[in-house]
C-alpha positions in Angstrom: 0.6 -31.9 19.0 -0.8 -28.6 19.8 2.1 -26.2 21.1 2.8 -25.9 24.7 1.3 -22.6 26.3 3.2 -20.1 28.4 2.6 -17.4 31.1 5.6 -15.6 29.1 5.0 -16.1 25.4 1.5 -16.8 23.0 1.7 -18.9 19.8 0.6 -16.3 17.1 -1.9 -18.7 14.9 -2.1 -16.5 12.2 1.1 -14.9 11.5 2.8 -18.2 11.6 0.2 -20.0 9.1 0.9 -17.0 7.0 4.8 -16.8 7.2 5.2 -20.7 7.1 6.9 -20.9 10.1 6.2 -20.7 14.0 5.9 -17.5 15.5 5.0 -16.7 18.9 4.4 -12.9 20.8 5.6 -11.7 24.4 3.3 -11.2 27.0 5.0 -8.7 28.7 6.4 -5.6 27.3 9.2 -5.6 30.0 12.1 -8.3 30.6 13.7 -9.6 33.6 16.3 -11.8 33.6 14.5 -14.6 34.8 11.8 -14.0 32.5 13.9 -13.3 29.2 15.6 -16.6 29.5 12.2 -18.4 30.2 11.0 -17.0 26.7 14.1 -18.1 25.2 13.6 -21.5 26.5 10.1 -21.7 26.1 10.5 -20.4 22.2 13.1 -23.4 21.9 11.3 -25.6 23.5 8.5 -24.8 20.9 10.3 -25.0 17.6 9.8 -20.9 17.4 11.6 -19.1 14.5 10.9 -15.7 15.3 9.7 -14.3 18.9 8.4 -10.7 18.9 8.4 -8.3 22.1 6.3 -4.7 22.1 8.7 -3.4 24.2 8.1 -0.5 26.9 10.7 2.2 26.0 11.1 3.3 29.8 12.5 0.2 30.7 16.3 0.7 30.7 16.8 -3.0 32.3 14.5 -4.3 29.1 16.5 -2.2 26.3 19.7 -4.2 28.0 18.6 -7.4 28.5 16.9 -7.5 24.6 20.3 -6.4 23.3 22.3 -9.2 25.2 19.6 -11.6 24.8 20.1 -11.3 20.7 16.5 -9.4 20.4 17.2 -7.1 17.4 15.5 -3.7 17.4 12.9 -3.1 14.4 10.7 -0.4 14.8 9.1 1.8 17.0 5.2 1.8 17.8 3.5 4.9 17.4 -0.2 5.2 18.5 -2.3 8.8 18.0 -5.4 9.5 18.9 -8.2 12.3 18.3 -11.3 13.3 20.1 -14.0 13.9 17.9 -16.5 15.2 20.0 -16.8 18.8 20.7 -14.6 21.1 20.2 -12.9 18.8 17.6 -16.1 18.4 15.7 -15.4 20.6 13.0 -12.3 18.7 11.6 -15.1 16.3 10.8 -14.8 17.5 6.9 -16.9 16.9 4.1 -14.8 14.3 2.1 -14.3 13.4 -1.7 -13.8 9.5 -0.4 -16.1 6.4 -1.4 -16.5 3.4 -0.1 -14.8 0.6 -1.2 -15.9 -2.3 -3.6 -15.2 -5.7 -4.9 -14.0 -4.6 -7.9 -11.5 -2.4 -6.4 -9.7 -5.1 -4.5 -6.7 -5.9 -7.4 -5.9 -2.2 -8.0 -6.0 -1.9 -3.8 -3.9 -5.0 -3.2 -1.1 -3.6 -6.1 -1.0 -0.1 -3.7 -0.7 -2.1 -0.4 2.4 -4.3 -1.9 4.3 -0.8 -2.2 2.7 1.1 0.2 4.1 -0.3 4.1 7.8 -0.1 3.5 8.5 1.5 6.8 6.6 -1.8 8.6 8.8 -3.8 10.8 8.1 -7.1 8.3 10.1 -5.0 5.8 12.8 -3.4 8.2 13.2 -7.1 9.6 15.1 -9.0 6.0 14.7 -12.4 7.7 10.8 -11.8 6.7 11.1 -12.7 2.5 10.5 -9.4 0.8 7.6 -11.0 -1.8 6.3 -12.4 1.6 5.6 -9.3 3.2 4.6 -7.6 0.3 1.8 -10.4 0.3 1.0 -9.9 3.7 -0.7 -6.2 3.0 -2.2 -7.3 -0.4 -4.1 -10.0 1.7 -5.0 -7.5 4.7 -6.6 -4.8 2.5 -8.5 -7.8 0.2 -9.5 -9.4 3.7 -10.6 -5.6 5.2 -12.7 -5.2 1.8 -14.1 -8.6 2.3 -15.7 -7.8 5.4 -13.1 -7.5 8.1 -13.5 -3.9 8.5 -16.1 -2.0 9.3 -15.5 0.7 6.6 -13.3 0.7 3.9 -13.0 3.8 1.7 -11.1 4.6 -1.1 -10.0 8.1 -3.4 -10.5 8.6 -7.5 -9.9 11.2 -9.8 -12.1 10.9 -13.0 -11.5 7.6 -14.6 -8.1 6.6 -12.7 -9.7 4.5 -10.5 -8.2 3.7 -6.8 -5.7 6.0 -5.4 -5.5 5.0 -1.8 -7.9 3.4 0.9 -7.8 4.0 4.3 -10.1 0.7 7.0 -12.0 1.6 9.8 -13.7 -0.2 12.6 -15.8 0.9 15.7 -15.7 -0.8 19.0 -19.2 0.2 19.8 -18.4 -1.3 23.5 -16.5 2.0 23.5 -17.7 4.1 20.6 -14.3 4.2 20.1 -12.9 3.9 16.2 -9.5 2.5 15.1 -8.1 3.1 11.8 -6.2 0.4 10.2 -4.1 0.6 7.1 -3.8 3.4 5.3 -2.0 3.5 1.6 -1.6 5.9 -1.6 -0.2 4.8 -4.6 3.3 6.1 -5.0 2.7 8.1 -8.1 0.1 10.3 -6.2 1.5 10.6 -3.0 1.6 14.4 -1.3 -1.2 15.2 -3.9 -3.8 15.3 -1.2 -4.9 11.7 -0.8 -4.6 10.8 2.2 -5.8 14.3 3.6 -9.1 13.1 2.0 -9.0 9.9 3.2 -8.0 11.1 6.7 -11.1 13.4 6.3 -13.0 10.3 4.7 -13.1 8.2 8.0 -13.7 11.0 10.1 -16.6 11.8 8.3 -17.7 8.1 8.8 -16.4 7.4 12.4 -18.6 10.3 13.5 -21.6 9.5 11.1 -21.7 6.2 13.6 -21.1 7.5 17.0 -17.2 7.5 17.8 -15.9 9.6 20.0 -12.2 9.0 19.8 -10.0 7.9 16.8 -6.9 5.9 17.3 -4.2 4.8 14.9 -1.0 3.0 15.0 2.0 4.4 12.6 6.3 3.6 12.3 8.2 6.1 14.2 10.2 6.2 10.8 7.0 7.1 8.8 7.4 10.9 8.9 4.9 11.2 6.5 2.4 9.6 7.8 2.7 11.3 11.5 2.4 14.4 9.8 -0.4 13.7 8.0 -1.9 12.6 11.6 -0.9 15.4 13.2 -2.6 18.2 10.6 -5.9 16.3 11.2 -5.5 16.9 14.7 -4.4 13.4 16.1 -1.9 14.3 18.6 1.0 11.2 20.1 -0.3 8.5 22.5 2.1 6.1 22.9 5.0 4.8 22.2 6.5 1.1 22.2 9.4 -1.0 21.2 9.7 -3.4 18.6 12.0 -6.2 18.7 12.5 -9.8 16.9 14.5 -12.6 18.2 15.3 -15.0 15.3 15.9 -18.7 16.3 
């Protein structure tokens, strides 16, 4: 029987296929008494293991209500963004990066099982660690497979793959969102990402975008920095939390 639906919570299809177990998504990124307990129930109700809320940080009554409702804090959502159009046109770089190809997808999928640490799937140790590790091998193969738009990738004579970095456009917008980026440990603050930063830009402007927006851990230092000297400057900010059943 196909799960029950809620005004407060969404079964998430594909996370809980991938996971093995059911696992459902707030709708709001505020709480209210009323509506915390309803999500509670409803998860219950629903055979639920593990309930995520993007939380708005602002809301003091939501920060209070997740901690006495057992919600257990995560990570923290960081969104940037860059305009591209004039005058930020000339960080638009000529870049060293190629485009991905089938036969880069092992030595890709090895980077991407080391390179998310500061994701909430590691931070959370309910999520298996092998398990989560998968779950970035199987989103660069499926980006490379056709999922993204663009997926590029950084080599040094005959060393093959250091890094990727996935694109896609929302031509509805001509906006472009950046997806996962990764660098194998070994060659990290070496200048790879700086050319696969300058890699998409090259590409989202070569297609029309207008604005670049991209979604890193508040804990990943590095990676805001490496954000930041391209020009992307802080959107947003949000709240992750699980509650385990």
């Amino acid at each position: 029987m196909a799960p029950d639906t809620s005004a407060e919570c969404s079964l998430l299809e594909w996370d809980s296929s991938f996971f093995g177990f059911p696992i459902a998504q707030a709708a709001s990124q505020t709480l209210s008494e009323g509506s915390g307990r309803a999500m509670l129930e409803w998860s219950q109700a629903n055979s639920v293991r593990c309930l995520y809320l993007l939380a708005d940080p602002n809301s003091t009554q939501t920060a209070g209500l997740a901690h006495r409702l057992d919600f257990k804090f995560v990570d923290v959502r960081v969104q940037l963004s860059l305009e591209i159009g004039a005058p930020n046109a000339s960080k638009v770089q000529e870049s060293r990066a190629r485009t991905a190809r089938e036969p880069d997808i092992p030595v890709l999928q090895a980077i991407a099982r080391g390179a998310h640490q500061d994701s909430r799937f590691f931070f959370d140790t309910n999520f298996p660690r092998a398990r989560a590790e998968d779950l970035f091998a199987t989103w660069i193969a499926k980006d490379c497979a056709g999922r993204a738009d663009k997926v590029l990738t950084v080599e040094r004579g005959s060393s093959g793959p250091l890094g990727y970095i996935t694109c896609n456009l929302s031509k509805d917008s001509n906006t472009g969102r950046i997806g996962l980026v990764g660098v194998a440990s070994e060659f990290r603050g070496k200048g790879v990402g700086k050319t696969l930063i300058c890699g998409a830009l090259q590409w989202f402007w070569s297609v029309g975008a207008q604005k670049i927006a991209v979604v890193t851990q508040m804990r990943n230092v590095a990676a805001q920095r490496l954000y930041q000297r391209a020009g992307f400057r802080t959107e947003s900010v949000r709240v992750w939390y699980h509650r385990w059943f």
